[in-house]
Every structure is written in structure tokens, then in C-alpha cells.
C-alpha positions as a Markdown table, in Angstrom:
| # | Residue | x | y | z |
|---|---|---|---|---|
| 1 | Unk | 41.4 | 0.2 | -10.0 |
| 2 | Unk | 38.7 | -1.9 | -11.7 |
| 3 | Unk | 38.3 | -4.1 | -9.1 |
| 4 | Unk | 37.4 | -1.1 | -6.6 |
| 5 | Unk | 34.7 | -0.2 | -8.6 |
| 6 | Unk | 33.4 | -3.7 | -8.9 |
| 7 | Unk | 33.4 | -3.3 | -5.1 |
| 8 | Unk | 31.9 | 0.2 | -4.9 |
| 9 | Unk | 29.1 | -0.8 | -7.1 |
| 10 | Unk | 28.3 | -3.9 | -5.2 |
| 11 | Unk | 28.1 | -2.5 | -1.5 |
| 12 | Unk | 25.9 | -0.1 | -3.2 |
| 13 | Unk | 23.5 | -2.4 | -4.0 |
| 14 | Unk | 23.8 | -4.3 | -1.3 |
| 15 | Unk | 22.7 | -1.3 | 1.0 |
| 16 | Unk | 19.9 | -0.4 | -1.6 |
| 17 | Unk | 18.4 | -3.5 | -1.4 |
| 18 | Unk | 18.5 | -3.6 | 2.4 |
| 19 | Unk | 17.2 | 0.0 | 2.7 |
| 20 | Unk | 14.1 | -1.3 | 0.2 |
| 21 | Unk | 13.8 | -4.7 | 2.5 |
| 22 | Unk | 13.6 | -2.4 | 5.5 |
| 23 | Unk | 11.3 | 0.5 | 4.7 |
| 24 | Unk | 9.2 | -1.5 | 2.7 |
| 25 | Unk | 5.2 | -0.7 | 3.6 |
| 26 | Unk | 3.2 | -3.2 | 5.8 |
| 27 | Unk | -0.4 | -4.3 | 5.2 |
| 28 | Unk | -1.5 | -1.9 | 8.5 |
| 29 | Unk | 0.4 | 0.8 | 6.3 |
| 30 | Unk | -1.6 | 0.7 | 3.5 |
| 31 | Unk | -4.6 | 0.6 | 5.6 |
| 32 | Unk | -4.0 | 3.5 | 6.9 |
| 33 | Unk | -2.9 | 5.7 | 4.5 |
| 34 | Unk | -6.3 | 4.2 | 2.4 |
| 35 | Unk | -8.4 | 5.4 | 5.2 |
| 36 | Unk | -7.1 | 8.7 | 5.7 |
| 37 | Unk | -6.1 | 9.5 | 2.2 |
| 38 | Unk | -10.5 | 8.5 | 1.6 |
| 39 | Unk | -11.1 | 10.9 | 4.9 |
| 40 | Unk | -12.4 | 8.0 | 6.7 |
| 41 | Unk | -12.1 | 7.0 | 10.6 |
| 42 | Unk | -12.8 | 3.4 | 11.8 |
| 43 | Unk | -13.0 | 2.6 | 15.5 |
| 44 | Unk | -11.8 | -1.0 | 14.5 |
| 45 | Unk | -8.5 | -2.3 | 13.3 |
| 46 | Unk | -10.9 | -4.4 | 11.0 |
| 47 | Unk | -13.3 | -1.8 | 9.7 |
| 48 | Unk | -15.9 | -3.8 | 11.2 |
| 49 | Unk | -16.9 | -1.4 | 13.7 |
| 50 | Unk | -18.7 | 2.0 | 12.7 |
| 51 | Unk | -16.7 | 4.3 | 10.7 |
| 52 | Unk | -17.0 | 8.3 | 10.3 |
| 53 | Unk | -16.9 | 10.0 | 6.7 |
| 54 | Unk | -17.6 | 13.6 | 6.1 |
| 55 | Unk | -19.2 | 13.7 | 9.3 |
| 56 | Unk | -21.9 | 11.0 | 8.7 |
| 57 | Unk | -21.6 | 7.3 | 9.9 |
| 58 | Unk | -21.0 | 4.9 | 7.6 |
| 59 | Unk | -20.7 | 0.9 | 7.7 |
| 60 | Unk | -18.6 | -1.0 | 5.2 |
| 61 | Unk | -20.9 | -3.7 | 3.3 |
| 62 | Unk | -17.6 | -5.6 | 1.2 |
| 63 | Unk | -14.3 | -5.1 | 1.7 |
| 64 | Unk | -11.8 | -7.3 | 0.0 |
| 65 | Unk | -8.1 | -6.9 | -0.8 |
| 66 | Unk | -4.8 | -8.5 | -2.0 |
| 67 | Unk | -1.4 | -7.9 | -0.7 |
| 68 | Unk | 1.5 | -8.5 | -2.2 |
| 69 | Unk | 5.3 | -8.2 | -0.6 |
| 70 | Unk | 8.1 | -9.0 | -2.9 |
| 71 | Unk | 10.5 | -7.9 | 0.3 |
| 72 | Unk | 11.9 | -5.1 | -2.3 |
| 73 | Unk | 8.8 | -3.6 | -3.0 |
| 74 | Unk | 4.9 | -4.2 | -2.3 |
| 75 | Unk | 1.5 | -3.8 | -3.8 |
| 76 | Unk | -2.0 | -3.4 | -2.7 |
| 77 | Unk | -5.4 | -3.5 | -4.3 |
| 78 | Unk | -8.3 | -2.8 | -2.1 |
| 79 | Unk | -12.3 | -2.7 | -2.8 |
| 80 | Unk | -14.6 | -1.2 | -0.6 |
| 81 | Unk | -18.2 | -1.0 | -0.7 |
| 82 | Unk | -20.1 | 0.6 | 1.8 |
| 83 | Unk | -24.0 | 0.2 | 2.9 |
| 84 | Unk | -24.3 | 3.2 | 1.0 |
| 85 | Unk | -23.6 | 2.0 | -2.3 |
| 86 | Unk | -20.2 | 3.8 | -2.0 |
| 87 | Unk | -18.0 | 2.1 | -4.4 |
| 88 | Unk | -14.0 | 2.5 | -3.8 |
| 89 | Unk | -11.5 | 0.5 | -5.9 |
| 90 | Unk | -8.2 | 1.5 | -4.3 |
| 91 | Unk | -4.5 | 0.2 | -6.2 |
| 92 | Unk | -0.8 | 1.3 | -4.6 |
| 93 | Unk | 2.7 | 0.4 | -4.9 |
| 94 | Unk | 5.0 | 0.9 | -2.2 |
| 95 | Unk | 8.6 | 1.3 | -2.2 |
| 96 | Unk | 11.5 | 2.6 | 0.4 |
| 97 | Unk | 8.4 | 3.8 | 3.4 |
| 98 | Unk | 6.0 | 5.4 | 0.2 |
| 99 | Unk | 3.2 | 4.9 | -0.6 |
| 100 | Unk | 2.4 | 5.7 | -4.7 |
| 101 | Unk | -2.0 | 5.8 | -6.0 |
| 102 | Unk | -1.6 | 3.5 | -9.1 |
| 103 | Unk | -4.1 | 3.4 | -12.0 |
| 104 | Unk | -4.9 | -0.6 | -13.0 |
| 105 | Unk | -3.0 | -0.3 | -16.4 |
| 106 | Unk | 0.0 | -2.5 | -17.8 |
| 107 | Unk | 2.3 | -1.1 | -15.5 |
| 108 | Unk | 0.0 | -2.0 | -12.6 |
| 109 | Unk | -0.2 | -5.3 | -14.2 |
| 110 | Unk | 3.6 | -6.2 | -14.4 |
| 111 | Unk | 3.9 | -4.8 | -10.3 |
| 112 | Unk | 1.4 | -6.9 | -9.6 |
């Protein structure tokens, strides 16, 4: 009877783990949900080209990131600076195809 549990347990986490491997967020899926969580449209995969923001043109100045994938979960930390002077520090953790806003903080710090 033991043993059955023991076996239960483990195909349970087996299958948890390969449902976090295989819904975990990509890079272009953070991108996106940055851009239209901040009401912004690019024409560019890059954000090079001109982008629209409450119905004015803007153009990024900076834009620097860091990705990391763990294959369980991932993290991304985004700044943007646009010729505006528009400032936009951007920090998320995703996990099974979400997308969670995290503030930088100790928790941030041990997910990242």
C-alpha cells in the first residue's frame, strides 16, 4: 500500500514538472505582454522601429533586459527609456504560461 503512494506521488511530480517545462514563458512572451500591459505598439520585433503610445509616436532611447529560464520557471527584468525621458523598469516571473508583475524585493532577489 505504501509503495503505491510512493508511486502516486512520483508520477505526480513527474507530470508537474513537465507541465512547468512545457508552458513555461518565452522571451517573445514577455515582450509582449510588456508592451501591451504599458499600452504600447511597435512595428518591429526589436522595438527599433517607431512605436505608438497613447496615440503619440514614441522612439525607445535604451532598452536593456535580462532573461533568465530555469526550464521550471523564468524571470525577466526589462528597462526602457524612451526619447522622451520616459523611464520604465519592468520585473516578472513566469510560471505554467503566466505571466506574474514582481516588485525588486528579497523574493525577487532569490527568483532571480
Amino acid at each position: 500500500m505504501v509503495k503505491k503512494k510512493w508511486l502516486s506521488v512520483l508520477i505526480i511530480v513527474i507530470l508537474l514538472i513537465a507541465i512547468m517545462i512545457f508552458t513555461n514563458p518565452s522571451k517573445a512572451d514577455y515582450n509582449q505582454w510588456i508592451l501591451k500591459e504599458n499600452g504600447i505598439e511597435c512595428n518591429g520585433e526589436d522595438q527599433d522601429e517607431k512605436c505608438i503610445k497613447d496615440n503619440k509616436e514614441i522612439r525607445i532611447k535604451n532598452n536593456s533586459s535580462h532573461f533568465r529560464n530555469t526550464g521550471l520557471f523564468s524571470s525577466y527584468e526589462k528597462y526602457v527609456e524612451f526619447e522622451n525621458g520616459e523611464k520604465i523598469t519592468i520585473r516578472l516571473f513566469g510560471v505554467f504560461g503566466n505571466l506574474f508583475p514582481m516588485d525588486d524585493g528579497i523574493l525577487w532577489e532569490i527568483l532571480n
